[in-house]
C-alpha positions in Angstrom: 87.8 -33.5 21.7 85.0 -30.9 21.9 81.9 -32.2 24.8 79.1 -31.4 22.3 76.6 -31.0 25.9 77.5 -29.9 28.8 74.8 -28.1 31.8 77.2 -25.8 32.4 78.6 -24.8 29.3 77.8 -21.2 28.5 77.1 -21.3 24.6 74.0 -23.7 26.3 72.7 -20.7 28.4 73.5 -18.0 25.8 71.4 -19.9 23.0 70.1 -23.2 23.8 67.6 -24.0 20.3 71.0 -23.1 18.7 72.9 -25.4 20.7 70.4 -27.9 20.5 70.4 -28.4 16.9 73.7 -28.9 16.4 73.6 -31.6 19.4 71.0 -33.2 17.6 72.4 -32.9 13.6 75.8 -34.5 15.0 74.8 -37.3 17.4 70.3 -37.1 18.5 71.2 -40.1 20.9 74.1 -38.3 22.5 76.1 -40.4 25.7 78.0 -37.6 27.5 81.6 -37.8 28.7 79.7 -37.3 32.1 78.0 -40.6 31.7 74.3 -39.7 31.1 72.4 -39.6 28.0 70.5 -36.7 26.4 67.8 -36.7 23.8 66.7 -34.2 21.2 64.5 -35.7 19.1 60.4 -35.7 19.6 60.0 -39.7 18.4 63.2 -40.3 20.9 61.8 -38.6 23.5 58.1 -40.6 23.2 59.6 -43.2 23.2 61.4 -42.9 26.5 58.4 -41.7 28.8 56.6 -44.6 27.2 59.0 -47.1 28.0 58.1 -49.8 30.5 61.7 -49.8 30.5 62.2 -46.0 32.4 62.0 -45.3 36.2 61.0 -41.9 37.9 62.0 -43.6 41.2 65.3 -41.3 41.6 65.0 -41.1 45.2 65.7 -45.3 45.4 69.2 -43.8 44.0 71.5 -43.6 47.1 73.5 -41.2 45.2 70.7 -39.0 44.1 69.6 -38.8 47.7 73.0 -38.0 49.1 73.5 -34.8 46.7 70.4 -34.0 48.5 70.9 -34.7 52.0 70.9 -38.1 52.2 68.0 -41.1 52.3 66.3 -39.5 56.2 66.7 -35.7 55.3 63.8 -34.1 55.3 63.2 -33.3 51.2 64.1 -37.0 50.6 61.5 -37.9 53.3 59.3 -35.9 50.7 60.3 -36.5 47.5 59.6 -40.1 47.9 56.5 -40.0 47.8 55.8 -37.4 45.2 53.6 -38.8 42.8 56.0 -37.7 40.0 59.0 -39.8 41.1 56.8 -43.2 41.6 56.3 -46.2 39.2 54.3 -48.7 38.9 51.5 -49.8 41.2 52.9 -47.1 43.4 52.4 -44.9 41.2 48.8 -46.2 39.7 47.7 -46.2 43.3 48.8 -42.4 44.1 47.5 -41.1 40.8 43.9 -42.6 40.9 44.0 -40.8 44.5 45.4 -37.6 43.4 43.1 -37.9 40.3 39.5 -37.3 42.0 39.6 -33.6 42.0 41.3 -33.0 38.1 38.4 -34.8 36.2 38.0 -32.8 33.3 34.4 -31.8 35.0 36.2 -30.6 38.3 38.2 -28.4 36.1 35.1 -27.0 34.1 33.8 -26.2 37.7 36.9 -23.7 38.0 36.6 -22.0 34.8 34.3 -18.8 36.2 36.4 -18.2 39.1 39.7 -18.3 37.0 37.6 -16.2 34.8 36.7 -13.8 37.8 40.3 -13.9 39.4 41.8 -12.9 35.7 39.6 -9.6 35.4 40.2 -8.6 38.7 44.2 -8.7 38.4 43.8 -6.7 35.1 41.5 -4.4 36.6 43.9 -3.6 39.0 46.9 -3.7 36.7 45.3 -1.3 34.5 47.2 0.0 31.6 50.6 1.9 30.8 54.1 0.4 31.9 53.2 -3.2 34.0 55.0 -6.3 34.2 53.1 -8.9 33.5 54.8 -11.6 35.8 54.8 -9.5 39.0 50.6 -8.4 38.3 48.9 -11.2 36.3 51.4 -14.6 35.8 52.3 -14.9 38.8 49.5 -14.2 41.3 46.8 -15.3 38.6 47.9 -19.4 39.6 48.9 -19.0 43.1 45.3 -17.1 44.0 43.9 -20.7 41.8 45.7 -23.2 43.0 45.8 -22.1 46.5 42.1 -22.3 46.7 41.8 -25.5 44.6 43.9 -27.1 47.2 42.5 -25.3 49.9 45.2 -23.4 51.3 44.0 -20.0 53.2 44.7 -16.6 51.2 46.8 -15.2 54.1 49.0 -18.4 54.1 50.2 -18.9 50.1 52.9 -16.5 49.8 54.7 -18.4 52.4 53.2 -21.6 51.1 55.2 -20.4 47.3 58.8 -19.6 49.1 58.7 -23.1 50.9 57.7 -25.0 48.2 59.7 -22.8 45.4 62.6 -23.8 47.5 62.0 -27.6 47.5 61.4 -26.9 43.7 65.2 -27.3 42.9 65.7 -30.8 44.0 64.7 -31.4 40.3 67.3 -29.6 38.9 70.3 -31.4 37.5 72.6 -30.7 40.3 72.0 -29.5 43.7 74.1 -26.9 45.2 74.7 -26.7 49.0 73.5 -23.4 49.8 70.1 -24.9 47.8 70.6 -28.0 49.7 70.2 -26.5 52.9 67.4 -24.4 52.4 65.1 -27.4 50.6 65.6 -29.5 53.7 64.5 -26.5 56.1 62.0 -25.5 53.7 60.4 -28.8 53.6 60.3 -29.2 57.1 58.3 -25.9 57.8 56.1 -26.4 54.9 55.0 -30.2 56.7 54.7 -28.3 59.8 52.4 -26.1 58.6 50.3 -28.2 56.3 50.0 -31.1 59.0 48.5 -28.4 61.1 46.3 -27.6 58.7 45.1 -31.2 58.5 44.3 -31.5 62.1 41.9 -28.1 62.1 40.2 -30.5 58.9 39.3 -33.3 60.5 36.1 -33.5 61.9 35.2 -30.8 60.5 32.2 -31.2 57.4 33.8 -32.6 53.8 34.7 -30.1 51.4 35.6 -29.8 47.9 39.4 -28.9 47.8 41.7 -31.3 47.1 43.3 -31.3 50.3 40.2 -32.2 52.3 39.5 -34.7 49.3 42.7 -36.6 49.9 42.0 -37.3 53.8 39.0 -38.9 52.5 39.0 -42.7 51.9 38.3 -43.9 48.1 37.3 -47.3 48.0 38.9 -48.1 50.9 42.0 -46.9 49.9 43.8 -43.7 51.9 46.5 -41.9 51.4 48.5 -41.5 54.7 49.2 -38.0 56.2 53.0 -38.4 55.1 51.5 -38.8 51.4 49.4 -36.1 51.8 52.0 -33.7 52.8 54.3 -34.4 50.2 51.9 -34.2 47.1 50.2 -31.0 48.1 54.0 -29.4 48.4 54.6 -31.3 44.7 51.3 -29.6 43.2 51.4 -26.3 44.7 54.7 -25.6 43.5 53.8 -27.2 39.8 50.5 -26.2 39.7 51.8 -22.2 39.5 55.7 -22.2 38.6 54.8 -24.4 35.2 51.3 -22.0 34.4 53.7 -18.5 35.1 56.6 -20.2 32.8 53.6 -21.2 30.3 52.2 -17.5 30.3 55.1 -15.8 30.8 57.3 -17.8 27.9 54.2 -17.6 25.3 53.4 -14.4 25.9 57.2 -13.0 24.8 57.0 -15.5 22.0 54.0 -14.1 20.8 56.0 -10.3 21.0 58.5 -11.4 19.1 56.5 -13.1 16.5 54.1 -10.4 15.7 52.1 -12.4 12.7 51.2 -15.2 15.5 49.7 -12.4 17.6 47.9 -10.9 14.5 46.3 -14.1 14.0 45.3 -14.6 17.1 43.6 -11.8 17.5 42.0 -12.0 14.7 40.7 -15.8 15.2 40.3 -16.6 19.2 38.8 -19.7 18.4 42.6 -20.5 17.5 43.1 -20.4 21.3 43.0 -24.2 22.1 45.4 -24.9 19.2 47.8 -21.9 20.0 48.3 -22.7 23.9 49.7 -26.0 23.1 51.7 -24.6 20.4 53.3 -21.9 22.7 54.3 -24.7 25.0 56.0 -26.6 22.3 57.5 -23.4 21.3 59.1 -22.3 24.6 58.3 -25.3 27.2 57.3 -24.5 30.6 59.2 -27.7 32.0 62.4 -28.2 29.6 63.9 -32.0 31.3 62.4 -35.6 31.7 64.5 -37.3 33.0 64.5 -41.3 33.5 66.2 -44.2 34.9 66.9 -47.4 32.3 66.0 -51.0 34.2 66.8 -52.7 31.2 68.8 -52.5 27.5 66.3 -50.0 25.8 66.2 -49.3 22.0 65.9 -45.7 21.5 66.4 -44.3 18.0 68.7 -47.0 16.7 70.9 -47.0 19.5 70.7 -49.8 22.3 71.2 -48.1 25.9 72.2 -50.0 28.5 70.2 -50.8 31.9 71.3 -48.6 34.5 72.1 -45.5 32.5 70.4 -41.9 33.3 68.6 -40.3 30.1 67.8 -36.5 29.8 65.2 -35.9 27.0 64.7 -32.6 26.5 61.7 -31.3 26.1 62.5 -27.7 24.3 65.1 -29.6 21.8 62.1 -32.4 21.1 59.4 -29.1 20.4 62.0 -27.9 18.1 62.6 -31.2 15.7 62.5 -29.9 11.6 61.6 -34.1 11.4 58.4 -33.8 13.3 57.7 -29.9 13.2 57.9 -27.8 9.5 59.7 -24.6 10.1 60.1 -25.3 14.1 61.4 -21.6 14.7 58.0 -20.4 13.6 54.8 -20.0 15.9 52.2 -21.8 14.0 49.1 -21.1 16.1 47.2 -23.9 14.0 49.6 -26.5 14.3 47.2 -29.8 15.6 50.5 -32.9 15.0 52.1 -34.0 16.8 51.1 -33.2 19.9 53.1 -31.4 22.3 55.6 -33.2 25.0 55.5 -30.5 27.1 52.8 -31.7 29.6 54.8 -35.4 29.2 53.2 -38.2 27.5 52.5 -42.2 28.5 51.9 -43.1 32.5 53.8 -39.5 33.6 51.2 -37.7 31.5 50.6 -34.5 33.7 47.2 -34.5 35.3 47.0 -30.6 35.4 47.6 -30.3 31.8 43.9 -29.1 31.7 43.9 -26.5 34.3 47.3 -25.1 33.4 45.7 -24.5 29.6 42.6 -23.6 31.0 44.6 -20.7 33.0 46.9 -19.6 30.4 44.3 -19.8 27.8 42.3 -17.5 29.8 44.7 -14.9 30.7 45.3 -14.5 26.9 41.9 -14.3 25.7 41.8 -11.6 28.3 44.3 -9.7 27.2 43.7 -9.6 24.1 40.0 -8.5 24.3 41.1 -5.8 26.7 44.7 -4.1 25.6 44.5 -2.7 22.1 48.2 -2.8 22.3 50.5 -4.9 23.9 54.7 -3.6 23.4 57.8 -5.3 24.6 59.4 -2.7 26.5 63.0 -4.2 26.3 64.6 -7.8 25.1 67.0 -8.1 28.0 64.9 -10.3 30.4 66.2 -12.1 33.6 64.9 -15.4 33.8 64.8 -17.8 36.8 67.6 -20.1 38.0 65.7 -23.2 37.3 67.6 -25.4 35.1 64.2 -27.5 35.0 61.6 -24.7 35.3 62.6 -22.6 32.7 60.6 -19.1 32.5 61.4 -15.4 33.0 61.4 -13.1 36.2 60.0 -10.2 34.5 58.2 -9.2 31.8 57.9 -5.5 31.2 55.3 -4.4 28.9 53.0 -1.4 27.5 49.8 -2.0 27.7 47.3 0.4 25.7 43.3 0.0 25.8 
């Protein structure tokens, strides 16, 4: 008998929308001979990060923590009390913490120097042959988030390897070379940041979220540990999703030439098109959840216990939900994209990472009179989760 989805299997990596649709025309609530679940439909996939009945809490799972080092290593030290892997009141508590500086108002706040940082990388990227990941994805969300969470400019490119290291203990499976380097990552990156923290205090309040966290919020405090391990989880989401985001809508835009016509012709389509270019080609492509109980997801009961992948590219691509999915439909309002999440999980820098990628765009746009493809044979990254490209060769022409 044929396994209709496998990680590893090849066809997956040589055409996944391909491989998607047939998983999801022969069996959308799929158990694999591996024993987890996988999801491909949109409503499936609502309904599982809505669930009361799903758990983030994967490092509770002794065997999750073992394929990363075990329950005292150093990443499972951090991942435990990562806002994304909590439920709960552990969760409500870390995310009304973590919450104070992405008020929709503290992200307006940002928008001139985004603006600012944006020009600056084109001016220097200028025009002719560039690649667009190396001068302007990449460095555009590390120079923003670094300063939103109030990391110095001389210290983020070693803040990025650390924490794009620790980045993998998301992925499916773990290997040991990856093992080994998250665990010494992590443990440099806590060095560094809890040294950071102690030149902080005492010293007059400021705006950036990590001097915002040390603060107390009615009476409530994170604890240094907390601390630690949250600013590693957001600097590493807060620029590896925004480069997939630019990086994956950008191509798509390429190689759907009518899309980028009409978005040059109407900016004020911008809103509407950045969440359609992450439904298109997801910057995060698995949520994945833990059962507590017998769950009903589309018609088929699955048991407490079991593991469910939904994936999130397979869900933007459902003909049920989405007319003519293959197509970029820059106007497209319903139904809204899963690609920032949805119910409790729902990402709190959904605002900032379309305020950044909506940004670039626009200035692209207004600046390049063309904008060419120099070849279709990209690399992308080795993220099974983070899925984006490495490079992105273009011609740019004012």
């Amino acid at each position: 008998m044929s396994v209709l989805y496998d990680l590893n299997d090849p066809a997956l990596a040589a055409d996944r929308f391909g491989y998607y649709r047939r998983l999801r025309e022969t069996d959308p609530v799929h158990r694999t001979p591996f024993g987890y679940w996988v999801l491909t439909r949109y409503d499936d996939l609502d309904t599982l990060l809505r669930s009361p009945n799903a758990s983030s809490a994967f490092p509770k799972d002794p065997g999750w923590a073992m394929k990363r080092g075990g329950p005292t290593c150093p990443v499972m030290k951090s991942v435990s009390k990562w806002l994304l892997l909590q439920d709960g009141p552990d969760h409500r508590r870390l995310r009304k913490l973590i919450a104070r500086v992405f008020t929709p108002r503290s992200i307006d706040r940002l928008r001139p120097r985004i603006v600012g940082i944006v020009d600056t990388l084109i001016d220097e990227m200028g025009e002719g042959e560039v690649d667009l990941i190396r001068d302007l994805a990449l460095p555009m969300p590390i120079t923003v988030v670094g300063e939103l969470l109030g990391i110095p400019a001389e210290d983020r490119a070693k803040c990025r390897e650390w924490t794009d290291k620790v980045g993998y203990v998301l992925d499916p499976f773990v290997t040991p070379k990856r093992r080994i380097a998250m665990n010494k990552a992590e443990s440099e990156f806590r060095a560094y940041l809890l040294g950071l923290m102690a030149t902080r205090r005492g010293a007059a309040p400021e705006h950036d979220l990590l001097s915002v966290l040390m603060q107390a919020e009615d009476g409530e405090q994170l604890t240094d540990e907390e601390i630690v391990a949250n600013i590693l989880l957001i600097f590493n989401a807060g620029h590896e999703t925004t480069v997939n985001l630019i990086g994956n809508g950008m191509l798509a835009l390429l190689q759907q030439p009518d899309a980028l016509r009409a978005l040059r012709a109407d900016p004020g389509l911008m809103p509407t098109a950045v969440d359609e270019l992450s439904r298109f080609d997801p910057p995060v492509t698995l949520a994945t959840r833990v059962l507590n109980a017998d769950t009903s997801i589309g018609g088929t009961v699955i048991p407490a216990g079991a593991t469910v992948m939904g994936l999130i590219d397979a869900a933007g691509r459902d003909p049920e939900r989405y007319p003519d999915p293959d197509r970029l439909d820059l106007s497209r309002t319903e139904p809204k994209t899963l690609a920032f999440s949805a119910g409790p999980h729902f990402c709190l820098g959904a605002v900032l990472g379309k305020l950044e990628a909506s940004t670039v765009f626009s200035a692209l746009l207004s600046r390049y009179r063309t904008i060419e493809l120099l070849r279709e044979d990209l690399a992308v990254n080795q993220h099974f989760n983070l899925h984006g490209l490495n490079e992105l060769p273009l011609r740019l022409t004012r």
